[in-house]
Structure formats: C-alpha cells, structure tokens
C-alpha positions as CSV (number, residue, x, y, z in Angstrom):
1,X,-15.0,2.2,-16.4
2,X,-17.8,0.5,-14.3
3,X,-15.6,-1.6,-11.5
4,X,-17.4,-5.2,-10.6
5,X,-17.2,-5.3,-6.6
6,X,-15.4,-8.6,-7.5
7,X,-11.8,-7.6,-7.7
8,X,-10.1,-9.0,-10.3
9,X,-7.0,-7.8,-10.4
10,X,-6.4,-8.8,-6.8
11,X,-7.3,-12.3,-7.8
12,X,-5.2,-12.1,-11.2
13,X,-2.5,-11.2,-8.5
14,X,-3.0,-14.2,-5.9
15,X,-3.2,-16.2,-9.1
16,X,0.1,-15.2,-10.4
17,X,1.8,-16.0,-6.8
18,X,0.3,-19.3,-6.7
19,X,2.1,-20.0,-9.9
20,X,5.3,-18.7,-8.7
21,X,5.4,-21.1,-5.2
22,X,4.3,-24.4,-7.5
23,X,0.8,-24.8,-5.6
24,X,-2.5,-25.3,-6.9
25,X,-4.1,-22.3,-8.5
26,X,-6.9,-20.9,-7.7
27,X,-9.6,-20.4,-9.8
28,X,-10.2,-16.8,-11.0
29,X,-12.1,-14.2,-13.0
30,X,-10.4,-11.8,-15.9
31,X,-9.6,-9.0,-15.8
32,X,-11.7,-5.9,-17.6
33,X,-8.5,-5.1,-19.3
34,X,-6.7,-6.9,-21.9
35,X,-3.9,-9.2,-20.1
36,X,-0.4,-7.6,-19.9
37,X,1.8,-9.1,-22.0
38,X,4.7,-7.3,-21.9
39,X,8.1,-8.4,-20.5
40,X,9.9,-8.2,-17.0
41,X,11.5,-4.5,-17.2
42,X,13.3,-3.6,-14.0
43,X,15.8,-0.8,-15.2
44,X,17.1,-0.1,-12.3
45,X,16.6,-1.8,-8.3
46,X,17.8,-5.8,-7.5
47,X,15.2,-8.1,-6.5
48,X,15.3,-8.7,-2.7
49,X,13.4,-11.7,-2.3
50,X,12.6,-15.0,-5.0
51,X,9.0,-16.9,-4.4
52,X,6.4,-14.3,-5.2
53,X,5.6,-10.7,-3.2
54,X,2.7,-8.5,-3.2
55,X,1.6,-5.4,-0.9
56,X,5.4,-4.5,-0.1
57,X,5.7,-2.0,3.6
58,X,8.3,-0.9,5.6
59,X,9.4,0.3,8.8
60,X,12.1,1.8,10.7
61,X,12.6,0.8,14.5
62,X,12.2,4.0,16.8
63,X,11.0,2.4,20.2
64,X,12.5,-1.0,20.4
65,X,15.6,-0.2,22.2
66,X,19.0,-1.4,21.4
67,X,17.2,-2.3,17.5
68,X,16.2,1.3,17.1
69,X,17.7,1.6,13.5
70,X,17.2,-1.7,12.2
71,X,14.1,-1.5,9.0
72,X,11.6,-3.9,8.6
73,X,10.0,-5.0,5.7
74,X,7.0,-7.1,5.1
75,X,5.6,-9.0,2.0
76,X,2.7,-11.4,1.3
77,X,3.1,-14.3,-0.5
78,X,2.0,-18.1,-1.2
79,X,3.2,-21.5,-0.6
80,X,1.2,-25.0,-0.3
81,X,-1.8,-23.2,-1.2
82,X,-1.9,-20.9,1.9
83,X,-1.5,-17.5,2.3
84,X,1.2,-15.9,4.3
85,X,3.2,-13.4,5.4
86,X,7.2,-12.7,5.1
87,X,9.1,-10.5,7.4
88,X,12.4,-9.0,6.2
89,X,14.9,-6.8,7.6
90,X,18.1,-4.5,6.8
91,X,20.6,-3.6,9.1
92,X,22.2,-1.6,6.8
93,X,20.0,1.1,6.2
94,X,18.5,-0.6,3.0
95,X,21.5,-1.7,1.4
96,X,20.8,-5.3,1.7
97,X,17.7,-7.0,3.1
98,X,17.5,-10.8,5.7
99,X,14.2,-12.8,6.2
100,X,13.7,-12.9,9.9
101,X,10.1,-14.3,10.7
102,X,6.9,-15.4,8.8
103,X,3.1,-15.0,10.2
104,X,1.2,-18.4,9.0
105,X,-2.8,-17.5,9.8
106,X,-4.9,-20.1,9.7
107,X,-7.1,-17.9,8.3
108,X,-5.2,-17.8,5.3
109,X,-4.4,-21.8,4.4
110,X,-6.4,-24.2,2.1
111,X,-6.9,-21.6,-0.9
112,X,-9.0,-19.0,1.8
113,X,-5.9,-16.7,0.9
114,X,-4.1,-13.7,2.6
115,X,-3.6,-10.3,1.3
116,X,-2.7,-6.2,1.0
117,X,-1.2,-6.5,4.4
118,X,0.5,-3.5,6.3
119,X,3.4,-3.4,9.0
120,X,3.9,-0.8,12.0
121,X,5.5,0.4,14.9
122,X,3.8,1.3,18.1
123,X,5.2,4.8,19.0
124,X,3.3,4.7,22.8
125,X,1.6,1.6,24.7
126,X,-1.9,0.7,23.6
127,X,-3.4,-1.7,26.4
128,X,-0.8,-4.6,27.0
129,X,1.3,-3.6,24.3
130,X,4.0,-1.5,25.3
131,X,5.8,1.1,22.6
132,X,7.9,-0.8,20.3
133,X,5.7,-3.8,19.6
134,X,5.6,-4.4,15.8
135,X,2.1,-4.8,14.5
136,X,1.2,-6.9,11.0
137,X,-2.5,-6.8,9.8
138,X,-3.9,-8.1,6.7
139,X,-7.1,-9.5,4.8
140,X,-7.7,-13.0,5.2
141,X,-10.5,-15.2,3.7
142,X,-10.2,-13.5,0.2
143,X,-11.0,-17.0,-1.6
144,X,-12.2,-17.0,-5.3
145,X,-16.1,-16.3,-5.6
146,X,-17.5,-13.3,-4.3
147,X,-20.9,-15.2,-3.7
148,X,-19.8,-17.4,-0.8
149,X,-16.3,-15.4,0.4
150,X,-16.4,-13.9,3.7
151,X,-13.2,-11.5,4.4
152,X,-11.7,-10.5,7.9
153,X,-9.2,-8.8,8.8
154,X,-6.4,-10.0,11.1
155,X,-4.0,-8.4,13.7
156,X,-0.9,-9.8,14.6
157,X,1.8,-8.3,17.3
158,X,5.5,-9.5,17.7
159,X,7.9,-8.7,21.0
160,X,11.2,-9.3,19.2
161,X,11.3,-7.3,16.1
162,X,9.5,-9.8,14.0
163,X,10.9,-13.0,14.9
164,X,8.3,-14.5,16.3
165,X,4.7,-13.4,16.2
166,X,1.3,-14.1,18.2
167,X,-2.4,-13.6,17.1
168,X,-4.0,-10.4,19.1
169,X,-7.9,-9.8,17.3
170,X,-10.3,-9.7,14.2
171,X,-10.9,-6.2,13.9
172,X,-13.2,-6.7,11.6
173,X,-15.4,-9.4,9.7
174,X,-17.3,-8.7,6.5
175,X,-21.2,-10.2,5.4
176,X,-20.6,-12.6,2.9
177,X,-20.0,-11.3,-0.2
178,X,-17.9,-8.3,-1.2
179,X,-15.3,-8.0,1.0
180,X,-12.8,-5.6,3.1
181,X,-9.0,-4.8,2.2
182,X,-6.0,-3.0,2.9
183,X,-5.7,-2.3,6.7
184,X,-3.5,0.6,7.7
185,X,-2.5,0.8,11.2
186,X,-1.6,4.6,13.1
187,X,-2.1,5.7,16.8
188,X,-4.3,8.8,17.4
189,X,-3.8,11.5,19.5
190,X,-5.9,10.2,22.0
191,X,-3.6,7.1,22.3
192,X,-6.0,4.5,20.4
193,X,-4.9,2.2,18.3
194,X,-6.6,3.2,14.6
195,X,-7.3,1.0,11.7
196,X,-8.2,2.4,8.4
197,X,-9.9,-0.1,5.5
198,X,-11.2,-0.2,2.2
199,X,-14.8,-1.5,2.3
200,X,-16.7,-3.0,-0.9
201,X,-19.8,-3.9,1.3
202,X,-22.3,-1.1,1.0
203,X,-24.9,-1.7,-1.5
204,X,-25.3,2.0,-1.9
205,X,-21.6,2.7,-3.2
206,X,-18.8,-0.1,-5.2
207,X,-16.2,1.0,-2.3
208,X,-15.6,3.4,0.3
209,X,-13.0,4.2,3.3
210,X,-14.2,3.3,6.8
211,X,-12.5,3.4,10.2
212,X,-12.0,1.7,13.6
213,X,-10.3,2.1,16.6
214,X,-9.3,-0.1,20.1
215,X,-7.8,1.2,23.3
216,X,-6.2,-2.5,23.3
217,X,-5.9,-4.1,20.2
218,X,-8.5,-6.5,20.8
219,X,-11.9,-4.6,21.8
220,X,-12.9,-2.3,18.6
221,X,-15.3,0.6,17.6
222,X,-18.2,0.4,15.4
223,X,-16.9,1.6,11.9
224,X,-16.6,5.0,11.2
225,X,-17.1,6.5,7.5
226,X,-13.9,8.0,6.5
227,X,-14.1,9.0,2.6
228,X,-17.3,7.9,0.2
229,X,-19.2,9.7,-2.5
230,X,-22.4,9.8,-3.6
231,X,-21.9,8.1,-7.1
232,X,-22.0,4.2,-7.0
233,X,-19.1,3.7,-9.0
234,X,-16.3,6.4,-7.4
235,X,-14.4,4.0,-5.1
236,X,-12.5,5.5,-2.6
237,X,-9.5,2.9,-1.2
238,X,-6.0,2.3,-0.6
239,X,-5.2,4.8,2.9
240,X,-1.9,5.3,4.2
241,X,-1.5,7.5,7.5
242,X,1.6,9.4,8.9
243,X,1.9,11.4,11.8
244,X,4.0,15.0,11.3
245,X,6.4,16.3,14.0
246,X,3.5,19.2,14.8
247,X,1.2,16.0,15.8
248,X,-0.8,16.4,12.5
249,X,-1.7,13.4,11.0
250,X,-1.9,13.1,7.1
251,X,-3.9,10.9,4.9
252,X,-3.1,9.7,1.6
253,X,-6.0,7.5,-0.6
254,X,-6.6,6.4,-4.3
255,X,-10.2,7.5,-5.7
256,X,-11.3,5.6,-8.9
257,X,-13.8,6.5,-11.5
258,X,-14.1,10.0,-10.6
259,X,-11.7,11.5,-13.3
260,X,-13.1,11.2,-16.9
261,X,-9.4,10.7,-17.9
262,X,-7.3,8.8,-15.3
263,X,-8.9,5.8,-13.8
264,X,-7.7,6.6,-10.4
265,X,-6.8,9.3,-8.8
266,X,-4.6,10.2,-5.3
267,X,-5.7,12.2,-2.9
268,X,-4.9,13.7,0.2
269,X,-6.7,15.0,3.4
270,X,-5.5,16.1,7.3
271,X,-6.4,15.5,10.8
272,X,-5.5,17.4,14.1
273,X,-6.0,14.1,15.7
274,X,-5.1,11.3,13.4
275,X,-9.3,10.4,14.3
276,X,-11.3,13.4,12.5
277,X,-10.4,13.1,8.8
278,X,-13.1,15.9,8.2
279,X,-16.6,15.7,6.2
280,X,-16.6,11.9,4.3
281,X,-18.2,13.4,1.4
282,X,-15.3,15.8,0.6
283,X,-12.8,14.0,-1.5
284,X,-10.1,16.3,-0.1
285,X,-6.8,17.6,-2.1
286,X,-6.0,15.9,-5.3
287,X,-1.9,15.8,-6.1
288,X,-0.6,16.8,-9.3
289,X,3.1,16.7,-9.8
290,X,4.9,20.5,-10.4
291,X,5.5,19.4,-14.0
292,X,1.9,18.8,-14.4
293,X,1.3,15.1,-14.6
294,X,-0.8,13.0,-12.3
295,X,0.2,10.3,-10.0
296,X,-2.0,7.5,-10.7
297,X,-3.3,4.0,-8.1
298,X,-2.0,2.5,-5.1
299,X,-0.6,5.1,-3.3
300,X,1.3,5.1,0.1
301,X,3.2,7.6,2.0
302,X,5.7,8.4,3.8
303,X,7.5,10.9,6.6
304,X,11.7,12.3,6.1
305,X,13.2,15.0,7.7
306,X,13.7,18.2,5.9
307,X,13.9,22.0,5.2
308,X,11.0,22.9,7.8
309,X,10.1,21.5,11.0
310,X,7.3,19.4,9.5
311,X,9.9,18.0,7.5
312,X,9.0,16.2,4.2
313,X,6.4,13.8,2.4
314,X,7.3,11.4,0.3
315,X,4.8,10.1,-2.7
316,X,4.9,6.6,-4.1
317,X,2.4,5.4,-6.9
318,X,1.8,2.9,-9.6
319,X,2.1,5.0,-12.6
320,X,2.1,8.9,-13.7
321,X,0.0,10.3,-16.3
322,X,-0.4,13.1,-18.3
323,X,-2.7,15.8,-17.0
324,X,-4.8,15.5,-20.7
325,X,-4.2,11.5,-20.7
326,X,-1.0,9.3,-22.4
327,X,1.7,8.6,-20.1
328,X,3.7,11.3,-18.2
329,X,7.8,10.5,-19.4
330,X,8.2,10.0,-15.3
331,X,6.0,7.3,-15.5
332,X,7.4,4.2,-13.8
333,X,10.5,6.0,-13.0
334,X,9.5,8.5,-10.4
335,X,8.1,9.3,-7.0
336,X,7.2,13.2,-5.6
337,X,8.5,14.7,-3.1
338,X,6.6,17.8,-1.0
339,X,9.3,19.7,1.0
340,X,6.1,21.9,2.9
341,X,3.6,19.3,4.8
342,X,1.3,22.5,5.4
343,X,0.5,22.5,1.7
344,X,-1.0,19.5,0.2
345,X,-1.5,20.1,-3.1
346,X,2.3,21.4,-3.2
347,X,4.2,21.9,-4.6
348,X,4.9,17.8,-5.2
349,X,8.1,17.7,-7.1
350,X,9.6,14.5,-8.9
351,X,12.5,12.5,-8.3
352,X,14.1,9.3,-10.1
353,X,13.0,6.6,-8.5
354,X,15.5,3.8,-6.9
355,X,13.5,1.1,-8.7
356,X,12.8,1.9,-12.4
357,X,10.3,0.0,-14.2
358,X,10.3,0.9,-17.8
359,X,6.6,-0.9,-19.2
360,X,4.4,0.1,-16.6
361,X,0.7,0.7,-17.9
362,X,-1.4,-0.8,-15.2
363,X,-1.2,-3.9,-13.9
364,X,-2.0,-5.8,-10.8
365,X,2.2,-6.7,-10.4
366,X,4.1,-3.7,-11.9
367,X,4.7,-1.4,-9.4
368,X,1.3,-2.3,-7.4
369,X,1.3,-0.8,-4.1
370,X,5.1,0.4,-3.5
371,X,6.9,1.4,-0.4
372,X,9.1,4.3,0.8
373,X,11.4,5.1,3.8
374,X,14.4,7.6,4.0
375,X,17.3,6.5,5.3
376,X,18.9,7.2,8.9
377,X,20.4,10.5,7.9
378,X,17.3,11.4,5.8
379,X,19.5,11.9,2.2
380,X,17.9,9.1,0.4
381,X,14.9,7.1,0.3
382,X,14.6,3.2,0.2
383,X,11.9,2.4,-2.1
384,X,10.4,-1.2,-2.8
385,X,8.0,-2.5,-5.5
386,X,7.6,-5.2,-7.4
387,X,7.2,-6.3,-11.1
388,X,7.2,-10.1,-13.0
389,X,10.5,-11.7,-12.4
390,X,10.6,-12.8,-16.4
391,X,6.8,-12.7,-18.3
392,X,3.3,-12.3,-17.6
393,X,2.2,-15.6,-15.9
394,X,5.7,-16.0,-13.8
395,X,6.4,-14.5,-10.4
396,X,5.7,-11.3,-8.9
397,X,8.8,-10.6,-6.8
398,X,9.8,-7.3,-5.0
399,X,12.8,-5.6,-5.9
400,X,14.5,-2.6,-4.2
401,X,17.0,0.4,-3.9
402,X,18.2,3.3,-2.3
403,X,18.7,6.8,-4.0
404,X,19.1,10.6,-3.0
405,X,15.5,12.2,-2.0
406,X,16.8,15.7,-3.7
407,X,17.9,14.2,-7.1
408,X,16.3,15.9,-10.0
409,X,13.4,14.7,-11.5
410,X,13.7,11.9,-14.3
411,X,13.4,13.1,-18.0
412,X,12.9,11.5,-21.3
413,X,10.2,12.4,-24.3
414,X,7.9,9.8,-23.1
415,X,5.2,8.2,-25.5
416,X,2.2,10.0,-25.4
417,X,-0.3,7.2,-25.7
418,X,-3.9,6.3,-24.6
419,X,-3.7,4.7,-20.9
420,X,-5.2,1.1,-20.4
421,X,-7.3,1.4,-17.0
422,X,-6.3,-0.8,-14.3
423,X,-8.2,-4.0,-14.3
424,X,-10.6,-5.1,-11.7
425,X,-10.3,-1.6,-9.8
C-alpha cells in the first residue's frame, strides 16, 4: 500500500473526537481503506473516561516523594474546537482512575489541533528540573490540509504530579507541509533529556525516526536520524523507549510497507546509552510471537520486574496477525510478554489482555496506540486502549483493566481472513 504523507487516519481520528465533545468538525480526507463499520465491542475492560481519548500513556511515580506509587495517566482529547490534553490518576494501583489536571496549549485551540502525546517521569535533574518533574509533550498545529499545516511539537512540565502544568519549549517546528508526530520522552545515560519523533518531512522517504536532545529542556540538538530506509514508501514511526536495570536502553517502533503481507510491522533495537540506537539503515529485530503470529501497528513498551535481573518487557499493539496473513485468534485479545530483555526477538509469549476488543481489523480508534504498566508488586499489568463507545462516527473513549502478566495466552480458532491495511498509515 502506497501511504499519502497526508495522514488520514489521524485526521479520521481528530474527526471522530470532534464529534464526540459537540464542536465543529473539521474538515478531513478519507481514508485508503473502506470506513469501519463495525460495532463498539469491548469484551472485557470499563471505560475510564466519557468525552473522547486518543494516544492513551501511563506512568508510575518513582521520584516524587511522599506520591511515589500514585500512576498517571494521560489522554488527548477535544472540546470547543481546541485540542487538549487530560491528566488522570489511580491511587489504587489501576483499580480505578481520577482526572486531576488538563494542559490547554494555545497551540492547539481554533481547529490547529493537538495530538499522539506522551507522559514521563524524570528519573534525575535535567537543567532546572529536578527528578520527579512529570513531563507531557505532544504535536500541535496538526490542522486539516497538508498544504498550509505547519506542526510543532510542545513540552510541558508539572511540579505537583499533574495538577497544574507550565509551558517549558518547542523542541521542534516542522517546514510547512508534512508534519512531525508522536514524541517519546527518556533520559540518556549522559543525563540529557531525549526526544524521539516520527518525521514525514524528507522528500527522499514518506516517514522516518529522528532524534533530539537538551541538557535543559529548553535549548535542543540538531536532529539526529534514528531509523529510515532506503525505499520511499517503508515508514518507520511510532518509538517508545525504556531504560533496563543493567542501564540498557530498549527501543520499540512500527515499520510500514516493508512486509509484503502485514502492513506494519514492530520492531525492536538497543542502546548502551539510550543515545546510539546503532546504524539508521538497519531496521533492527522484528517480534514475532512464540506461537508464530505477528504483532501488528502502534506499538509501545513497557518495563516489570521478573525472573532475571533485567526483569521483563511488556508488548502492546493494535492487532496480531498470522505469520502467512488472516488474523491470528489472539488478535485483539492479547499482549506479549519477553521474560529475557537480552534477547529481543524472544521468546515474546502471549497473554490475555485486560482490555479485550473482539472486531479489531485496523482502525484509527480500536485499540490505536495502547498502554501498559505492571502493578506495584509486578503480578499484573494495567493496560489501557480505546475503541468507539457505541458505532463508527460516535466517541473514541479509553477503557481499562488490570490482569495477571503470567496468565496463559488467549485461545479461540480465530477466523482466518484477509487483513484490511490500516488506513492513512
């Protein structure tokens, strides 16, 4: 599938949430697919917030004192056609969830638009920011015609657990045109703040992974080229970053329109410093699950304790497929599990999900973009995602729910059927 730089399915998204808060729409192109049409079909998780959610993250407080403990969540959503972003948090290890803060950017109001945010921790000071400050960035700007939209991304910092939040930079500003999406925030080892982005602005390739860094939030690099290949149309996108206990960092990316049969891939690649991600042109390690299916778009990661001393990774992603094509019977209803960090390809083992969706062929809602984090004692994982509320055309909301990280995997015969590529991607 040849991907327009124009993402569609990001705008079918923004378009959808719109809807949902009763604001103008903004205007928007297709999809490539055909629309889905089928109906709301959470199995198994409770919705956790009502007024649309995209871009779901979570964190768990480590170096914020007497709120070590508490877990934060943050979603992106609309309202009076700006924008925004929604803070949550659990004090009960994920049982239940609280709204506790919003970030309104300007950047973001009078239909510019605000979207595929992240949320962190910092684990050590970066310039004026001690350890503990809870950092938000997200894409601003995203608009609705690729001609005259100009994308940034913006960094926000809070002092109080996300209560209350204050502007700190633009890390980055894109031409006009094609734009940049899906910050993801880590310190390196050499106590930088990083920031890791999808880019669509090269004319020589649709989309590739690029990289920045500040020693104070506010001063950054030029960009660095993290992952890109040499075909226009492979579109690398979508990092997530985690830090291991032997100060390892791991990287975790989609790559679409590289696999004849699956429209987008997940990969994997390591750094000794969370900085060097190794030769941009090597796509890395692709994931496969140990029963032989393939975890399919959006991925993110996560760290849990476990067996060894680099404890474990856990895997979320949009959908699963076979390894020959058709749906995997895990699809929708699983994450992975890999119990040995020192071995990325695996073995990646599946577990039942906490949120079950049960019609989940590729969408810009169902299961877009979910988020994991074990629990205190590092039994079970929390897991959010989202899916509609009711029926294609009303709300995108995020559900969520807790289960045991060594369940066994979920099983069912499946339908073997040909899969519909994600739109826009």
């Amino acid at each position: 599938m040849v991907v327009a730089k124009l993402r569609g399915a990001l705008f079918v998204l923004l378009a959808v949430l719109l809807l949902a808060a009763g604001t103008q729409q903004l205007a928007v192109s297709e999809p490539t697919a055909g629309p889905d049409t089928g109906p709301s079909d959470v199995e198994r998780g409770e919705m956790l917030r009502q007024g649309g959610s995209s871009y779901p993250r979570m964190v768990r407080l480590e170096h914020s004192g007497a709120a070590n403990g508490r877990v934060l969540a943050s979603m992106t959503t609309y309202a009076d056609s700006a924008g925004f972003a929604v803070i949550y948090e659990s004090t009960d290890d994920g049982e239940s969830f609280q709204p506790v803060g919003e970030i309104r950017d300007p950047a973001g109001e009078n239909t510019e638009g605000m979207c595929c945010s992240t949320l962190y921790e910092l684990p050590s000071p970066v310039g004026d920011m001690p350890a503990g400050t809870l950092l938000w960035a997200g894409t601003a700007g995203i608009g609705d015609d690729v001609d005259t939209r100009r994308t940034t991304i913006r960094l926000w910092r809070s002092n109080d657990q996300g209560r209350t939040w204050q502007f700190v930079s633009t890390p980055v500003r894109a031409p006009v045109g094609p734009g940049v999406w899906e910050p993801e925030l880590s310190v390196t080892g050499q106590g930088d703040l990083g920031l890791f982005y999808s880019d669509d602005g090269d004319p020589e390739r649709d989309q590739k992974l690029v990289q920045i860094r500040s020693s104070d939030g506010e001063s950054w690099s030029e960009p660095r080229i993290t992952v890109r290949n040499d075909e226009f149309t492979v579109r690398p996108g979508m990092s997530g970053v985690r830090r291991l206990p032997d100060g390892t960092y791991v990287m975790v990316y989609e790559v679409c329109n590289y696999d004849p049969v699956h429209t987008c891939t997940v990969w994997m690649r390591k750094s000794a410093d969370g900085w060097d991600f190794g030769d941009p042109a090597d796509l890395g390690t692709e994931i496969t699950s140990n029963t032989g299916a393939q975890p399919l778009g959006t991925p993110t990661i996560s760290w849990a304790p476990g067996p060894g001393p680099n404890g474990r990774l856990l895997l979320g992603y949009q959908m699963l497929g076979n390894d020959e094509g058709g749906w995997a019977p895990g699809n929708g209803k699983t994450i992975m599990v890999n119990d040995d960090p020192s071995d990325l390809a695996g073995p990646w083992r599946e577990i039942p999900a906490p949120v079950q969706i049960s019609y989940n062929q590729g969408s810009t809602c169902r299961n877009f973009s979910p988020t994991l984090l074990p629990t205190s004692d590092g039994e079970d994982v929390i897991h959010i995602t989202t899916d509609f509320e009711k029926w294609i055309g009303g709300p995108c909301e995020a559900y969520f729910g807790t289960g045991p990280i060594d369940g066994s995997a979920a099983t069912g015969a499946g339908d073997v059927q040909p899969m519909n590529p994600l739109p826009g991607r």
